[in-house]
C-alpha positions in Angstrom: 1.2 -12.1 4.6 -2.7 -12.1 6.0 -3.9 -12.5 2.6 -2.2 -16.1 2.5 -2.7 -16.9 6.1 -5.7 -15.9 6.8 -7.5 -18.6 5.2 -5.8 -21.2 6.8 -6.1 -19.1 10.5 -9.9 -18.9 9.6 -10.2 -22.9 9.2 -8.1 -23.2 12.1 -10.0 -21.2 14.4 -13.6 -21.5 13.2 -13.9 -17.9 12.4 -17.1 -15.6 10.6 -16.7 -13.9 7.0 -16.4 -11.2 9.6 -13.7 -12.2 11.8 -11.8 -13.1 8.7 -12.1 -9.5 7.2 -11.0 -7.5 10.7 -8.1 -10.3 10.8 -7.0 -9.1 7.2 -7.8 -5.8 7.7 -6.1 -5.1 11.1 -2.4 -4.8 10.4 -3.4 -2.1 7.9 -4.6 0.1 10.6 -1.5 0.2 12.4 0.5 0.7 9.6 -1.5 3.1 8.2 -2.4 5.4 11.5 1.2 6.5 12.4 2.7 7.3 8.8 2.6 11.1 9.5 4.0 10.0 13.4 7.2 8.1 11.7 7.5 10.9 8.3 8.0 13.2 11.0 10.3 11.4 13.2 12.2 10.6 10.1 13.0 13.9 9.3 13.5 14.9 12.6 16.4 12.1 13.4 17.1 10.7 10.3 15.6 7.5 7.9 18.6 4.8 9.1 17.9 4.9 13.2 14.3 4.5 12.5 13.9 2.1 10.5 16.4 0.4 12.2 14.2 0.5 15.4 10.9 -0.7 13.0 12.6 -3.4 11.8 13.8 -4.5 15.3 9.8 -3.9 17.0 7.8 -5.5 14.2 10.1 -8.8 14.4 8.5 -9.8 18.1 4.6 -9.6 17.4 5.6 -10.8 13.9 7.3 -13.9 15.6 4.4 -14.4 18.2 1.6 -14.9 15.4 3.3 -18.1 14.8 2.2 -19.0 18.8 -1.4 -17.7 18.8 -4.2 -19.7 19.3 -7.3 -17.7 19.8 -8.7 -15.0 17.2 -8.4 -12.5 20.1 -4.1 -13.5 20.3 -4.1 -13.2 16.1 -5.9 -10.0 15.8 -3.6 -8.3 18.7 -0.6 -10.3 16.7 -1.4 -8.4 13.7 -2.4 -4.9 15.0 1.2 -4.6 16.6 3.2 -5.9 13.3 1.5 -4.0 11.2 3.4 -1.4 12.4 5.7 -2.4 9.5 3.4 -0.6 7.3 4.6 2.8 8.5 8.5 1.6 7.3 6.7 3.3 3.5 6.6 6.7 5.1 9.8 6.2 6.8 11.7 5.5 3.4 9.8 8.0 1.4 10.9 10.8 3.9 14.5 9.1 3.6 14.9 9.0 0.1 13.8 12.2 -0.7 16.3 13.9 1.4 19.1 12.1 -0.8 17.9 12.8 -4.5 17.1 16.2 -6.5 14.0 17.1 -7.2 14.1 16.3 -10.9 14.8 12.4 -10.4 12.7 12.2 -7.0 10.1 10.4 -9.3 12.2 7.4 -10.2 14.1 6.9 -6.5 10.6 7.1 -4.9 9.2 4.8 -7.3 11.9 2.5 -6.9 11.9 2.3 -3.1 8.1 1.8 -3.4 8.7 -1.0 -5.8 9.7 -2.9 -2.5 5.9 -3.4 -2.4 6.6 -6.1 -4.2 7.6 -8.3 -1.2 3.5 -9.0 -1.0 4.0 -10.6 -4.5 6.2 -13.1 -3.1 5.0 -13.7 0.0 1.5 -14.7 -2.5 4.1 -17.0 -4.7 6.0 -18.7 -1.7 3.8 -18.7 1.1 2.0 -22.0 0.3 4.9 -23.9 -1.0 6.6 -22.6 2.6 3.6 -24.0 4.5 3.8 -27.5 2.6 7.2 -27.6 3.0 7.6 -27.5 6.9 6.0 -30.6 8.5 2.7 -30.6 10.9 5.1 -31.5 13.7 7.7 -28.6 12.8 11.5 -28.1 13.0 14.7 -26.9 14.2 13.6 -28.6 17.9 10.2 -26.9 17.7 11.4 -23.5 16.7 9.9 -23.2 13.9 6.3 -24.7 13.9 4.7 -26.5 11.3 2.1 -25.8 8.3 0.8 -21.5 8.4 2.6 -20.9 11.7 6.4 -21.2 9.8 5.3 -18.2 7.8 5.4 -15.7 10.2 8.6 -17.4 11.8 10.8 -16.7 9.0 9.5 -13.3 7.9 10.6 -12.4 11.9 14.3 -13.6 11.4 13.9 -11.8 8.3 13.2 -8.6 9.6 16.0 -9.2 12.1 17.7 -9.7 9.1 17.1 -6.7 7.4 17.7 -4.9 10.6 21.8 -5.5 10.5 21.3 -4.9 6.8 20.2 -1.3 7.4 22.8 -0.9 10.2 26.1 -2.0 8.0 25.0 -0.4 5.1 23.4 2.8 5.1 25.1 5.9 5.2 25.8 7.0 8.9 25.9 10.2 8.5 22.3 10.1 7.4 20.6 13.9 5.8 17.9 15.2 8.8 16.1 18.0 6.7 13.7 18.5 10.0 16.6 18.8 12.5 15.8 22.3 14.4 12.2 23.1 12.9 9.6 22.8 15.7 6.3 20.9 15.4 4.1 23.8 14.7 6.5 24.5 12.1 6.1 20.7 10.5 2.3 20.3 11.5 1.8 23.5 8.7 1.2 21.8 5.8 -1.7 20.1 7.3 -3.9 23.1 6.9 -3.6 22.9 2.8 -6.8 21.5 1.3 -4.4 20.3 -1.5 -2.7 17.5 0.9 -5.7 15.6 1.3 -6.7 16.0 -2.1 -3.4 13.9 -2.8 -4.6 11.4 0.2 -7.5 10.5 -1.8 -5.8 9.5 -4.9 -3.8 7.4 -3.1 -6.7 5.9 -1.7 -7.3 5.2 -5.2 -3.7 3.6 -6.2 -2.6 2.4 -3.0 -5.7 1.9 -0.2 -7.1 -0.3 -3.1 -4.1 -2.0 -3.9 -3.7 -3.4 0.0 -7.6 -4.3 -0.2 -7.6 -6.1 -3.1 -3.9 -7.8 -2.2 -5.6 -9.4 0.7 -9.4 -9.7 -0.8 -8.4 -11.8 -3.7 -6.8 -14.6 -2.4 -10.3 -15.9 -1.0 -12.4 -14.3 -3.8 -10.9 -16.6 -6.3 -11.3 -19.5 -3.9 -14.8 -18.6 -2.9 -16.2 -17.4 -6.1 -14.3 -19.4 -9.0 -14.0 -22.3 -6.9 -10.0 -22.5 -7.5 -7.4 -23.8 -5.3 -5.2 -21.4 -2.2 -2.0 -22.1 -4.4 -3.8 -20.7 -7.5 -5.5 -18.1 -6.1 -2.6 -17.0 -4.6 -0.4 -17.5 -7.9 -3.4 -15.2 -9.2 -3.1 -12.9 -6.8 0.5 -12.5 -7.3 0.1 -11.3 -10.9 -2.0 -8.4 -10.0 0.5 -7.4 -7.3 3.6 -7.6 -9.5 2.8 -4.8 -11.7 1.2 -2.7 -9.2 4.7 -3.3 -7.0 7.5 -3.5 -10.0 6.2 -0.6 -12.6 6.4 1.8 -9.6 10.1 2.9 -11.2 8.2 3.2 -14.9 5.6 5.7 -13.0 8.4 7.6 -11.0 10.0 8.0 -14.3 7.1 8.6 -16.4 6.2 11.3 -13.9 9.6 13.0 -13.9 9.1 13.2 -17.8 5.7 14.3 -18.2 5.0 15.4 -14.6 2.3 13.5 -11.8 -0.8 15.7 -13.0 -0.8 14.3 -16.3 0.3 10.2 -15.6 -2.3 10.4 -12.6 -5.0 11.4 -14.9 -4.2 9.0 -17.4 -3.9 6.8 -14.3 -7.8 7.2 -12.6 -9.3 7.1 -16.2 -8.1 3.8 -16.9 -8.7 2.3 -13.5 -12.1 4.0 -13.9 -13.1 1.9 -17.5 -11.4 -1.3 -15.7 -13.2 -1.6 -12.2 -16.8 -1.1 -14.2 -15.7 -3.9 -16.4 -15.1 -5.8 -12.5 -18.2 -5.2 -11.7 -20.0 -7.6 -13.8 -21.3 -11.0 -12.1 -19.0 -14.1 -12.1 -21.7 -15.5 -14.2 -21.0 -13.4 -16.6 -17.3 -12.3 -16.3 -15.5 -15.4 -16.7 -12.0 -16.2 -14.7 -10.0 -15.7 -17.6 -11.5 -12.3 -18.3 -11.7 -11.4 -14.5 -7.7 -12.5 -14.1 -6.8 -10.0 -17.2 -8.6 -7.1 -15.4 -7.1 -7.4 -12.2 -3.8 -7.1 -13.9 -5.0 -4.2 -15.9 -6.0 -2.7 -12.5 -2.4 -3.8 -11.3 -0.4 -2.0 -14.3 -2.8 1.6 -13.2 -1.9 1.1 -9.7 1.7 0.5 -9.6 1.8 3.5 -12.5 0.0 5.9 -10.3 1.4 5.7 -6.8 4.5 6.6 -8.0 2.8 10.1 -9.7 0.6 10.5 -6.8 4.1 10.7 -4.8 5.4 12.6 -7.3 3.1 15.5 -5.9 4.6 15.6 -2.4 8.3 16.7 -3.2 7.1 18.9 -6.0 4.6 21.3 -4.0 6.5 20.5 0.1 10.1 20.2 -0.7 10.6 20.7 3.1 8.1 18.5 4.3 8.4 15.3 2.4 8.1 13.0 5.8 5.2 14.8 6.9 3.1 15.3 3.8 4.2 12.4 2.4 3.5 10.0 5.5 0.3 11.6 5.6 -0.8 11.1 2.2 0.8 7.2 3.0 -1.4 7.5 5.9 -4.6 8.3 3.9 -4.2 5.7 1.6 -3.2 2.7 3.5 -6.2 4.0 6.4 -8.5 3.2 2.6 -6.6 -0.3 2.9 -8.4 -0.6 6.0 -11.9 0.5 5.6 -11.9 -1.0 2.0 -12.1 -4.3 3.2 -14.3 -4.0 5.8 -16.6 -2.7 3.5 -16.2 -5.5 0.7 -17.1 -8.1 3.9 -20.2 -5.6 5.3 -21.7 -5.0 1.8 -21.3 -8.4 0.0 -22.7 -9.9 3.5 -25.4 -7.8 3.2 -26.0 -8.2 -0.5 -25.2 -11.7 -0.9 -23.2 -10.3 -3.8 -19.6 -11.1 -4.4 -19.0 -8.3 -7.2 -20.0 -5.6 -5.0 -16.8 -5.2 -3.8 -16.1 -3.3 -7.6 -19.0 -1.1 -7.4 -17.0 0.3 -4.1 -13.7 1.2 -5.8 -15.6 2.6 -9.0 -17.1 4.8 -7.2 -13.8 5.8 -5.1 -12.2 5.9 -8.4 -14.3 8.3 -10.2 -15.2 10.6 -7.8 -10.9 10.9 -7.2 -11.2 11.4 -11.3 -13.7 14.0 -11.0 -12.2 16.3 -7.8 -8.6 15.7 -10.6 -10.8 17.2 -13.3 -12.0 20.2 -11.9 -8.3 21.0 -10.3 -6.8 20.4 -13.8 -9.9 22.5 -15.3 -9.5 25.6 -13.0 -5.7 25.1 -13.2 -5.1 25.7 -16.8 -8.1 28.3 -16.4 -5.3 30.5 -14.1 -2.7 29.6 -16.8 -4.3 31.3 -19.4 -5.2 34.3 -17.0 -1.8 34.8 -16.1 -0.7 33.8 -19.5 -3.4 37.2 -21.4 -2.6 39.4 -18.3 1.4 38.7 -19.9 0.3 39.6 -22.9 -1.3 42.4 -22.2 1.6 43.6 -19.9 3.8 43.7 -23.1 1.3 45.1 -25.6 
C-alpha cells in the first residue's frame, strides 16, 4: 500500500529521499520482526484465533493513516499495521498442519499466492484515490484523494476478520499444543535454518523492496506517470505473487534443492542485466526484466518454503516464521540501502548491484551445500556397495 501512497504522502508532507525510504520501509519491520513470535503462537493455539486477532489489530493503525498529518503520525501509522506482515507466518504454520507432506508445496504456494493483494493494491490504488473527491464522503468518513486508501483496506480487514471466523474449521489442528519453548526454540541452533533465511532474502526480502522501490524509480528515472508506474509495478508483482502455486508444485515434483537453484541462477543473469544505466537500458527492456525477476521470485519462495516442512515437520511455525522473518527483515534493510547508496552515488541503478550481489553469494553458499551434499551421497552410496560385495 506504501508503494502507492507514499509518493503522494511525500508531496503532501514535504518529505527527504530519506524520509520517503524509512516511510516505505517501516511497515516491513514490524511485519517482519515477530514472524517466529506469531509461527510459534500459531502452533501453540491454533492458525484461526490468531489470525483472527491480526486481522482485528492491524484494522485501527491501518484506519488512523488515513488521519495523519505529520511524518512522525505516518511512520508510527505504518510501524503498528505492518504488523499484518506477520499474518504470512501465521498461515504458513496453519496450512501446514492441514496438508501431507507430499502436497505441502502447492497448499503453501497457494496461500503465499495471497501476495498478490500488493498487485492490486498497485492496479486500483490510483483509480481509488481519483475516484473519492478532495472533500471526501460518506459525511467525512471516508476522506478524500490518498487518505480513502487506507480507509477501505481497514473495513477490509474487518472484513476479512468475520470471514476467518464463519469459515474456518473450529476445531482447528495445534501441532505445538503441550511442547514447551525450549522444546520449539530448538531448531534455532541449526546452521541450516538460516541458510534457508537467506534465500528467502533473495526471493521474498527483494520482492517487498522492489514492490515498494519501483513505483518511484519509474517516475523518477523514466519520467513516467504514478498510474503507469504503478501499472508497471503491478506486472512484476503478479508473477512473483500468482506462480507461487507453479513453484509449490514444481517443488513437490522435482523437490526445492533443485527449483531453488534453477531459481538464484536466473535471478543471478537478470539483476546484472538491471544493473546497466537508464541510458543505456531502455524502459521497455528494463520493464521485461523486472518481470523476468518477477517469474524467479514468485517460482522460488514457494521452493525455499518447500525446505521448512521437508527437514522440521514439527516446527513449521517456528522455522518457517523465522525464515519469513529473515526475508521480510531483507525487505527492510533493502531499501534503506537502495535510498543510502543511490544518495550517496548519485546513481539510480545501484540499487541492482545490491541484489546481485545478495543473489549470488545465496547461489554460491547453495552450490557448495549441493556440492558437499551429493559428495555424502556417493560416500554412502560406495560404502553400500562395498557392504554387499
Amino acid at each position: 500500500m506504501l508503494g502507492v501512497l507514499a509518493v503522494p504522502i511525500q508531496k503532501e508532507l514535504e518529505l527527504s529521499k530519506v524520509q520517503f525510504t524509512w516511510l516505505t520501509a517501516i511497515a516491513v519491520l514490524s511485519g517482519s520482526l515477530f514472524r517466529s513470535v506469531f509461527g510459534v503462537l500459531t502452533d501453540m493455539f491454533g492458525g484461526r484465533k490468531v489470525m483472527i486477532a491480526m486481522l482485528l489489530w492491524t484494522a485501527l493503525p491501518c484506519y488512523a493513516l488515513s488521519r495523519v498529518h505529520t511524518f512522525e503520525g505516518a511512520l508510527i501509522a505504518a510501524l503498528l499495521f505492518g504488523i499484518a506482515g506477520n499474518a504470512f507466518s501465521v498461515g504458513i504454520a496453519w496450512n501446514a498442519a492441514w496438508f501431507p507432506r507430499e502436497t505441502q508445496g502447492t497448499a503453501l504456494g497457494t496461500f503465499g499466492a495471497g501476495n498478490v493483494g500488493a498487485s492490486l493494491t498497485k492496479l486500483i490504488g490510483p483509480q481509488l484515490m481519483a475516484l473519492v473527491p478532495l472533500g471526501g464522503a460518506l459525511g467525512g468518513f471516508l476522506p478524500g484523494g490518498w487518505r480513502a486508501i487506507p480507509v477501505i483496506y481497514a473495513a477490509l480487514l474487518l472484513v476479512m476478520a468475520l470471514g476467518v471466523y464463519a469459515y474456518a474449521p473450529a476445531q482447528d489442528r495445534i501441532p505445538g499444543r503441550g511442547r514447551s519453548l525450549s522444546d520449539l526454540a530448538v531448531p534455532l541452533q541449526d546452521a541450516r535454518v538460516w541458510r534457508f533465511g537467506l534465500y528467502y532474502v533473495v526471493v521474498f526480502g527483494a520482492y517487498v523492496a522492489l514492490s515498494m522501490w519501483l513505483p518511484a524509480y519509474y517516475t523518477r528515472v523514466y519520467d513516467v506517470s504514478l498510474a503507469e508506474a504503478a501499472l508497471m509495478t503491478a506486472f512484476f508483482i503478479f508473477p512473483a505473487s500468482l506462480l507461487r502455486p507453479l513453484g509449490g508444485y514444481l517443488s513437490d515434483k522435482w523437490g526445492g534443492r533443485a527449483v531453488t537453484y534453477a531459481v538464484f541462477v536466473g535471478m543471478a543473469a537478470t539483476s546484472v542485466v538491471l544493473c546497466l544505466p537508464p541510458a543505456i537500458l531502455g524502459l521497455k527492456p528494463f520493464f521485461i526484466a523486472t518481470l523476468v525477476l518477477g517469474v524467479g521470485m514468485g517460482i522460488g519462495k514457494a521452493s525455499v518454503y518447500k525446505y521448512v516442512p521437508e527437514y522440521y515437520p514439527q516446527d513449521v511455525g517456528l522455522v518457517g516464521g523465522l525464515v519469513g522473518t529473515l526475508g521480510a527483515l531483507g525487505g527492510f534493510f533493502l531499501p534503506l540501502s537502495f535510498g543510502y547508496s543511490e544518495a550517496a552515488s548519485g546513481r539510480p541503478e545501484i540499487c541492482f548491484y545490491l541484489l546481485t550481489l545478495v543473489t549470488m553469494v545465496s547461489l554460491a553458499w547453495l552450490h557448495v551445500t549441493v556440492r558437499r551434499l551429493m559428495k555424502q551421497e556417493r560416500t554412502a552410496l560406495g560404502a553400500l556397495v562395498q557392504a554387499a560385495e
